[in-house]
N, C-alpha and C positions, 0 to 999 in steps of 0.2 A: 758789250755783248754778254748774254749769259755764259757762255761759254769760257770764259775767262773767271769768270768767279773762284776767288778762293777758300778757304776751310773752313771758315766762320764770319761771324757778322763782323769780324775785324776788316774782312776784303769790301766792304762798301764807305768803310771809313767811320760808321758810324755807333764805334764799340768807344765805353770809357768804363773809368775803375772801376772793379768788383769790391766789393766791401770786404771789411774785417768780420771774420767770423769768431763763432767763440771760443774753440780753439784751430786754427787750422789745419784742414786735412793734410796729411802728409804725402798723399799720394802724387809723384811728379808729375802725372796723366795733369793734375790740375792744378799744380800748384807754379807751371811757369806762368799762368796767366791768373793768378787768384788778384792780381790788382784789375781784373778787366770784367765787364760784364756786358752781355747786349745790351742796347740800346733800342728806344718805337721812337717814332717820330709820329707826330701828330697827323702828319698828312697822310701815313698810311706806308706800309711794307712796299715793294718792289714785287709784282705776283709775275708768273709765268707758266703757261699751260705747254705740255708734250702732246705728241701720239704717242696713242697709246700701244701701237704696235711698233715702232722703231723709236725711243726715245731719242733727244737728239740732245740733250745735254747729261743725260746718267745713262750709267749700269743699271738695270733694276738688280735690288736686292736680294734675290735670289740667286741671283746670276753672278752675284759677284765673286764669290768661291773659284766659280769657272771660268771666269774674266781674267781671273788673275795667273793663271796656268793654263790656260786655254790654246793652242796654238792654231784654229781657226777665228779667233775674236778678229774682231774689225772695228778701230780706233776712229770713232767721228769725230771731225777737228773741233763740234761743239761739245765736246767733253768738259764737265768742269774739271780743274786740275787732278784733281785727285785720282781721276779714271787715267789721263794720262800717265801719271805718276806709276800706277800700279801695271800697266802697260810699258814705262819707259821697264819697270824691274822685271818685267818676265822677257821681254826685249835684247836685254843685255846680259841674260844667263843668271838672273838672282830674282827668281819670282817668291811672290810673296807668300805665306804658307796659311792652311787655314785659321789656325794659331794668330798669324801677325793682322791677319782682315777682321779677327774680334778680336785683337785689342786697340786698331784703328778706329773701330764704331762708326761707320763710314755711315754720316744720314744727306743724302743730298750730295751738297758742295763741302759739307764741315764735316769734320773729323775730330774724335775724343768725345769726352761723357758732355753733354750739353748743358750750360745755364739753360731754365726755364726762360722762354722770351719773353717780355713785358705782357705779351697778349696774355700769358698763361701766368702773370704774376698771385693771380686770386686765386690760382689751384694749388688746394693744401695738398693733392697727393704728387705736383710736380715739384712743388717747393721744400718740400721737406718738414711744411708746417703740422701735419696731420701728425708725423711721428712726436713732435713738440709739445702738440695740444692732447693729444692720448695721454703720453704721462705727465704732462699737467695735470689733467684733469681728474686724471686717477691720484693723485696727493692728493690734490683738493676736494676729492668725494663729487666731483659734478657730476653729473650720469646724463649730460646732454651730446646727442648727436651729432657728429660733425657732418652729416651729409648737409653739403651747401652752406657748409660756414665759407667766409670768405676772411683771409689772411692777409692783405696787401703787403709785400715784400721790398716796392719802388720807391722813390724820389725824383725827386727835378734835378738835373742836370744844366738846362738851361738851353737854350735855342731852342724850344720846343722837341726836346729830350728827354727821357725819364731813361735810372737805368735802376739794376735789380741791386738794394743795399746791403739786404739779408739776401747769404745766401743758403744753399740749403745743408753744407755744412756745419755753420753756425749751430742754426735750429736742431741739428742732428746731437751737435757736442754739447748742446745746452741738455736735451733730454736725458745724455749718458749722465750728463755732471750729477745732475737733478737726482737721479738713482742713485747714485753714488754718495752723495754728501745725504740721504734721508738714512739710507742703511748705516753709513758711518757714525755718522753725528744723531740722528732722532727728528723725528716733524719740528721740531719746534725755529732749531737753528737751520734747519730744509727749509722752511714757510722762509725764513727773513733773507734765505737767500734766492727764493724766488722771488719776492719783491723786491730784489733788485733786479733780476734778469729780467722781470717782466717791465722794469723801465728799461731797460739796455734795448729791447724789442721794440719797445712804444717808439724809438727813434728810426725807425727801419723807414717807415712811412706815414712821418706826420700831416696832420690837416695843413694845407697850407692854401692861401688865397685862389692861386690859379697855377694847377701846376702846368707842366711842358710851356713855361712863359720864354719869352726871348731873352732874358738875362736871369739866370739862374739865384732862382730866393733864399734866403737865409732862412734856414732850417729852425724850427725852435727846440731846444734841448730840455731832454726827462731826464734828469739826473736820478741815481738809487737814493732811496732814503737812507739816512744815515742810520749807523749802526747803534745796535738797542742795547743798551745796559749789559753790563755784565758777556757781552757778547764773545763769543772765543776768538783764539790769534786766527784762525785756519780764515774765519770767513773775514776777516779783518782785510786777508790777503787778496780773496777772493774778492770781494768789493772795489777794493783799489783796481783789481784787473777790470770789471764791470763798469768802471766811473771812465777807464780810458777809452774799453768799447764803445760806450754810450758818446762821448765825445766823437769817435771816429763815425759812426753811423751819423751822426748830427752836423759833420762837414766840418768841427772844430779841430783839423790836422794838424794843428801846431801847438794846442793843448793836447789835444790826443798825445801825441809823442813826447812831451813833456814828460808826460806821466808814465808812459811805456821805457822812457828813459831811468824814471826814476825806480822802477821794479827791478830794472836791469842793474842795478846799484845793490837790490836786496836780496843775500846771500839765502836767506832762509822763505821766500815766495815759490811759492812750484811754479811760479808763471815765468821765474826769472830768464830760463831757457830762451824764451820765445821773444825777450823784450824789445833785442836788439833789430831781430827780424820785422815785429811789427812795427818797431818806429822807424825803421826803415821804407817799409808800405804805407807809412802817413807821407812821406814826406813822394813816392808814386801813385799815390790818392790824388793828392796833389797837387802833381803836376798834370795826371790826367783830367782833370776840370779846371786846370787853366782855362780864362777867355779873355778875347782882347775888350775894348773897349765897348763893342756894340753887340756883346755877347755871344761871339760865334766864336768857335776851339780855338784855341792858339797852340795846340799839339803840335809839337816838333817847330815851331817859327819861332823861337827867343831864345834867348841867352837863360833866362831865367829856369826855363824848361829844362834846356840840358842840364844845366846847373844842379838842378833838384835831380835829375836821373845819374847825375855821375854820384852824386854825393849816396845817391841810393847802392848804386851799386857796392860801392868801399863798405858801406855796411853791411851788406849782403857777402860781400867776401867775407869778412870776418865772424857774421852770425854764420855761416856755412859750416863754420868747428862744430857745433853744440847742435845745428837743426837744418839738416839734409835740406829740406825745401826751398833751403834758402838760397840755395847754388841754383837749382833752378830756376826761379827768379832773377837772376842774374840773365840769366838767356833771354826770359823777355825786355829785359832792359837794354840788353845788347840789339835785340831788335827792332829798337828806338833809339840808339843813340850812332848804331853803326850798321846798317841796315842789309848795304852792298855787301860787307866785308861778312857780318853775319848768314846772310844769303849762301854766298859761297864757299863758306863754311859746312852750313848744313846741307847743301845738295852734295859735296862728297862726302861725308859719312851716309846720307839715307841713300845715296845710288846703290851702294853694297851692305850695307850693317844689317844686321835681324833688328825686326821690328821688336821691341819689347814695353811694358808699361813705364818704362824706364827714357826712352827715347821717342815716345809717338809724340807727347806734345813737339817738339822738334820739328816732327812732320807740318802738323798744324801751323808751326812759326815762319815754316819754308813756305808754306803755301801763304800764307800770308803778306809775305815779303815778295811773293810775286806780281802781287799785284801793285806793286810799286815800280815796276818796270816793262810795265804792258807797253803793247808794240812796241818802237824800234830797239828799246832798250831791252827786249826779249832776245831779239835778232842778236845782239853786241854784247850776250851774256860772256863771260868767257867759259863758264862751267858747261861740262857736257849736258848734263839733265836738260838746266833752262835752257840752254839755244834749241834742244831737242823739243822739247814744250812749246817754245816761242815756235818751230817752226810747225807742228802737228796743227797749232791753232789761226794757222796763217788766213783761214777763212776770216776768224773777228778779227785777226789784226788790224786790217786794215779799215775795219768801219769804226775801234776803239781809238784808233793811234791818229793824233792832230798830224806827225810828220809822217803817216803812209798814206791819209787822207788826199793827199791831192791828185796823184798818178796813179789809181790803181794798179793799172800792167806794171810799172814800174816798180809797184808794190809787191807784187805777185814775182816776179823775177827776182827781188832781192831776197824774198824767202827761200825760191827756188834754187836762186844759186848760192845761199846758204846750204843747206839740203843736199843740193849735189857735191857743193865742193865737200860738203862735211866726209860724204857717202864716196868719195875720187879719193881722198886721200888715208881712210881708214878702211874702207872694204866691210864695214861692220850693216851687221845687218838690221838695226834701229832707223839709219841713215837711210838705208833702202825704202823700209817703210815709208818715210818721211818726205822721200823723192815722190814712191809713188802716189802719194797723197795729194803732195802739191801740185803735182804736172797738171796741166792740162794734157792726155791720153796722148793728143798730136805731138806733143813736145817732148813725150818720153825717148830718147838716142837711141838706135842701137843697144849699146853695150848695157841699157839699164831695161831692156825690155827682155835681153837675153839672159842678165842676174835676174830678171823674176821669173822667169821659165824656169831655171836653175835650181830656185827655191824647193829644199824637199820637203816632204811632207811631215816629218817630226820639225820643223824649224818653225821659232816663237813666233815669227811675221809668217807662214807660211798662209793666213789666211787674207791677212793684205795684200800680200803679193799675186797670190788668182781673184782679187778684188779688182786690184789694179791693171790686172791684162784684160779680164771683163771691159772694165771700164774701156780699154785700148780696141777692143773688138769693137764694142757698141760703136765708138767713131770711127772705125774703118768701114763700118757694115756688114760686119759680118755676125750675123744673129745669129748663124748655125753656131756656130763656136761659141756664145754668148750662152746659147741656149744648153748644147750638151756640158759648157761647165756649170752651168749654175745645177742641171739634173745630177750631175755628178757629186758636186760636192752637199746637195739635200737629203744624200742617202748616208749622208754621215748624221752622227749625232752631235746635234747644234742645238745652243744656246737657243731660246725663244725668239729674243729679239735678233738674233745673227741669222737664222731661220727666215722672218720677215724681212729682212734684208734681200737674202737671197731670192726668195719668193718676187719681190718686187720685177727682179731681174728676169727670172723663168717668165711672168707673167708680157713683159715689154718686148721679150726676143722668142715668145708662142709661136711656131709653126701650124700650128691649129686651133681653132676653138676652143677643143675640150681641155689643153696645157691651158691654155688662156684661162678659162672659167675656172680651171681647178685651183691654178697659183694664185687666185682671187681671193680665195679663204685664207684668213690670218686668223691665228689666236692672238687674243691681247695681252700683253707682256702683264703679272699679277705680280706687284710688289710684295704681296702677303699669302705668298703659298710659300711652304715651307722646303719644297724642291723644284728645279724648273721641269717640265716635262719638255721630251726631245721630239715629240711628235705631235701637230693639232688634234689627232684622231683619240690620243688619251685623256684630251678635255671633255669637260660636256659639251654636248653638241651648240648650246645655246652662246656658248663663248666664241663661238666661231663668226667673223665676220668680215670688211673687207676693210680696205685702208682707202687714203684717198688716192692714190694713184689709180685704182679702179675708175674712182668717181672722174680722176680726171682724162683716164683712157675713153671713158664713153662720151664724157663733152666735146674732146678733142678731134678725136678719131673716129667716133660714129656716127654716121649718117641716119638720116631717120631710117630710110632702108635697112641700115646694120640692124638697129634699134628693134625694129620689128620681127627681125629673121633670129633675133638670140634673146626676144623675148623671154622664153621659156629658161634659158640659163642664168636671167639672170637673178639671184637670193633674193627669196621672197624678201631678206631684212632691207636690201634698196631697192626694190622695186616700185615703193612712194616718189621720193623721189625722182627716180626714172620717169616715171610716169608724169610727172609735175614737167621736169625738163622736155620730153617728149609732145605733150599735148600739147602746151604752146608752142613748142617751135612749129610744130606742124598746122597750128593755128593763126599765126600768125605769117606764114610761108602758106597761106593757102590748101595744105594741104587735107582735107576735114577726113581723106578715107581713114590716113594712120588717125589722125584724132580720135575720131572713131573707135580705131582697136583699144585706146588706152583709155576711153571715158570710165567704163567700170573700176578699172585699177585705179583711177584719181580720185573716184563717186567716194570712194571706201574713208570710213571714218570721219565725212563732211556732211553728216545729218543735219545742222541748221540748215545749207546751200545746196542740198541732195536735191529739191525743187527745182536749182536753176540748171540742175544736169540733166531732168528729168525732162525741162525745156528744152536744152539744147538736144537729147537724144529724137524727141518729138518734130521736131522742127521740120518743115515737110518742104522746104528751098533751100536754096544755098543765101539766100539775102536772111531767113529765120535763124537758119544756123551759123550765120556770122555775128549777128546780133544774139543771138544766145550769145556766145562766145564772150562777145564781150562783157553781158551780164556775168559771167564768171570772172574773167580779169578784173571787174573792177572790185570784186566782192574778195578778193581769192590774193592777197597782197603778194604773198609767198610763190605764188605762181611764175617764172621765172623762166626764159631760154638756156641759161646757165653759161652765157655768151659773153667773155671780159674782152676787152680791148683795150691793147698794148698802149695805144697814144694816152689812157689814163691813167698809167701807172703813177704808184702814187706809195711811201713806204712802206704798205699796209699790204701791195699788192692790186691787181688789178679789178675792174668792173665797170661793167655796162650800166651801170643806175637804171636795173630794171627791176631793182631790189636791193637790199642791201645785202647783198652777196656779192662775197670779197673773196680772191682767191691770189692767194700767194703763191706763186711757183714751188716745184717741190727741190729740194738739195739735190736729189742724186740725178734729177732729171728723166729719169725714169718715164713717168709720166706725161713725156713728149715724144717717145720715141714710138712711131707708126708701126703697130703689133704686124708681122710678117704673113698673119696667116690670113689678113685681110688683102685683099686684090689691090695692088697699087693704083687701080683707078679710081676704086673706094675714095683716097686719101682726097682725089679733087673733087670730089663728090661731097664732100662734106666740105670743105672751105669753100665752096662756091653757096652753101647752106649756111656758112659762118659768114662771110664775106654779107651776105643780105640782111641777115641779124645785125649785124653792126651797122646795116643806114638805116634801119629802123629807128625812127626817134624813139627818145625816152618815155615810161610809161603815163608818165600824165600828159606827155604833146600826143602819144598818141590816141588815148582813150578820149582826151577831152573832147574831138571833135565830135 
């Protein structure tokens, strides 16, 4: 489930080492994972679309600030971790400050400053190549353009893998060096050491046969040219550094370290600092492109593997004297080689510690390590965080998890009585939250429906908790109660998407029309505004639209009679549609007067097929105007009663194959609940109008005759 995703492309499994750059950043943000890089696979990324009025796996980015201290937010179990995470900390009395949310760089599901992904390997201004070839190019007197130069930064990795060699560190510390050794030394001894930097590059992403093949190819090696006569000690040093990079970009780790060995012997190398550290990262190169025999990872499955990560790390301890980054790196190696113990390491420090640049990769590492113990092992965390996470997300648990798979109910009960026992025996209010998420409404006790009455209003869950007595209303029936909280708490200032939430709810528990019509208008949650507004009325108008629980209130629950009598209310922006589900149902149910009312509003915008409306409007029998009709269904694909039927469900959601219109249920349910302010006779009134749509054959048994 998307919903489980963790920080980076390490949570799909499909991350391996990041290259050696030309000097390494020191920044800890990147330096526990500087042996890791994303990973493309050939077949293509994992894509996923939201609504865009209630996201169901993020915060939008505007909103995050307010998520994170927020004490009406509302925690959807499809959260990727990281919204959890910053919900568990406002939760438990240490919310996150706006300070620690930019230095998280929360994009998505991942957190911290991102490698460019394979897609965006050829963009010099992601890669760091533009800065590289600028002052390149500026020594060398080029005066050519780099719009649309293309830089390839990748390799084969092998199973049909490529991962980023150079990164854009490297390229960053090559252009510093470049400056540096021209002003020091003069162009002459600058020039001979960019021809060697410029073979150390040519390794980054060689031509090779076929790349992304299933058993990863032998790279071919640019070694620098050797050194020119009379050449001075500095770049003598510099070269020896450049022959080991060049090696490591070229996959030769055990020459590569050879060499990074032997600098680390020489007292007088400015590289000598770093030697230790980098032959350390040859030999987690490494181990990260391990593969077995038929080419697919062999990560973490041998003896060989640890071997090479323990032996890494005792270097790593030791180069940690002379180069801070290298303790770092030690953490990600801990989180390979002891993943559990690591784990629950880092969930007690980040439950309470200040985020700093100092400690977010950390964050990243935790998130990461979660996803190695989805479902049950979420449940049997022993650390407070993850069992709280595992149980927030107890909706994917059960469709990720091979051992919750089989008993759902069973499934649902063991997070719930996680959950409560957690919430019986601490009285904390994270727990509460967590209860009332899980429950089904019916199942909330007494005493846990009385703690969220309780709930005051400065309390960090205080907006889960009148989430969750809503929720407990809607199942008893009682929509007045439904209806005055949700009016109540719309008059606070809410988050956009926490806004649409509520909204949904005003709109399901309407005692009349115009509440109905009005909780219809949603603004669309804008990842790229630079404040969220607390009100639709401050967008432009043209932002203003509806979600699908509208679309699904009026398939559901309105009769063609409703249809016709709220005509008029309903936005001009679905009234196509309307009109489209309308005229056929009415068409097809015989009934030609409402068809009638909606011809014009269907006619609109169908200029080629306006003739065959022109006929049906013309039609001067009921046998003309049935045959029109069907001249329009058969011309008019899209035309559709908007009628699914439950015996076809299928995981995609339901339909009638009267079109290919597929309609998934919605999460909160919402969208089934019979709006109050229509006469409960309405409700058979329309399933006896559903009920005959579904024995109508499909569109081509019925049109062929």
């Amino acid at each position: 489930m998307l919903g489980n995703k963790g920080s980076n492309e390490l949570a799909s499994g499909k991350t391996i080492g990041r290259a050696l750059g030309w000097v390494l950043n020191a920044s800890v943000l990147t330096a526990a994972f500087t042996c890791c890089a994303s990973a493309s696979w050939a077949s293509g990324a994992d894509g996923y679309s939201e609504n865009i009025y209630v996201p169901a796996n993020h915060v939008p980015a505007q909103e995050l600030q307010a998520y994170a201290r927020d004490n009406l937010r509302i925690v959807a179990p499809g959260y990727w971790r990281i919204y959890q995470f910053i919900a568990y900390r406002a939760m438990t009395g240490h919310p996150l400050s706006k300070e620690e949310i930019d230095v998280l760089h929360v994009d998505g599901w991942k957190v911290g400053q991102q490698n460019p992904g394979v897609d965006e390997s050829y963009n010099v201004e992601k890669t760091g190549a533009k800065e590289w070839l600028q002052v390149r190019n500026a020594f060398t007197g080029d005066p050519s353009d780099l719009t649309g130069v293309r830089f390839d930064v990748t390799t084969d990795a092998g199973h049909y893998a490529m991962f980023i060699n150079c990164n854009r560190d490297a390229l960053l510390r090559a252009a510093k060096t470049l400056g540096q050794r021209n002003a020091q030394y003069g162009k002459q001894w600058a020039a001979a050491w960019l021809a060697g930097q410029d073979a150390v590059f040519a390794n980054c992403s060689p031509q090779l046969p076929q790349k992304t093949s299933n058993s990863a190819q032998i790279r071919p090696l640019i070694m620098p040219p050797p050194l020119p006569p009379k050449a001075p000690e500095w770049l003598a040093k510099d070269l020896a550094y450049q022959n080991a990079s060049a090696l490591f970009y070229a996959g030769r780790y055990d020459d590569s370290r050879a060499r990074f060995l032997d600098i680390a012997k020489d007292g007088s190398s400015p590289w000598q600092s770093l030697s230790n550290y980098l032959a350390a990262r040859c030999l987690i190169r490494k181990a990260s492109l391990m593969t077995n025999s038929d080419g697919a990872s062999a990560n973490g499955h041998s003896e060989a593997y640890a071997r090479l990560l323990i032996d890494a790390r005792a270097e790593l301890l030791a180069a940690s004297v002379t180069y801070a980054p290298a303790k770092a790196l030690i953490g990600w190696v801990d989180v390979h080689l002891r993943p559990n113990e690591r784990r629950q390491e880092l969930s007690a420090r980040l439950a309470t510690e200040k985020i700093t640049a100092d400690n977010a990769q950390d964050l990243a590492d935790y998130l990461v390590l979660m996803d190695g113990i989805e479902g049950k092992g979420m449940l049997d965390a022993h650390d407070d965080m993850s069992a709280w996470i595992g149980a927030m997300q107890a909706g994917a648990l059960t469709v990720r998890s091979p051992e919750l798979q089989g008993d759902a109910q069973a499934s649902h009960m063991a997070v719930l009585l996680l959950a409560r026992g957690n919430w019986k025996q601490t009285h904390k209010a994270h727990w509460l939250a967590a209860v009332l998420q899980d429950a089904q409404p019916l199942e909330l006790t007494e005493e846990e429906i009385k703690a969220a009455a309780a709930v005051k209003e400065d309390s960090p869950i205080y907006g889960m908790a009148q989430y969750g007595l809503v929720r407990l209303n809607f199942a008893r029936g009682k929509t007045e109660d439904v209806e005055a909280a949700a009016t109540s708490i719309l008059a606070k200032p809410l988050m956009p998407s926490v806004r649409n939430r509520w909204l949904r709810l005003k709109m399901a528990s309407a005692s009349t029309a115009e509440a109905f019509f009005s909780a219809a208008l949603r603004v669309a949650v804008d990842d790229t505004s630079e404040a969220p507004p607390t009100n639709e009325g401050k967008r432009d108008k043209r932002d203003i639209r509806v979600d699908d629980d509208f679309a699904r209130h009026l398939a559901h629950n309105f009769s063609l009679e409703t249809l016709n009598r709220y005509r008029a209310q309903i936005p001009a922006s679905e009234r196509g549609w309307v009109a489209e589900m309308t005229w056929t149902r009415a068409v097809l149910l015989g009934d030609y007067a409402t068809a009638d009312a909606w011809t014009d509003d269907l006619t609109k915008g169908r200029d080629t097929t306006e003739h065959l409306y022109e006929r049906y409007k013309n039609a001067k029998s009921l046998a003309e105007k049935k045959d029109a009709a069907l001249l329009i269904l058969a011309n008019t694909p899209e035309l559709t009663p908007y009628v699914t039927d439950p015996a076809l469900d299928n995981d995609y959601g339901s339909t009638r194959y009267w079109s290919c219109v597929v309609e998934a249920p919605l999460a909160d349910g919402v969208g089934d609940q019979f709006p109050p302010f229509l006469a409960p006779e309405e409700r058979s009134v329309v399933m006896d109008e559903i009920d005959k749509l579904r024995k109508i054959p499909a569109r081509s048994d019925y049109l062929i005759p």
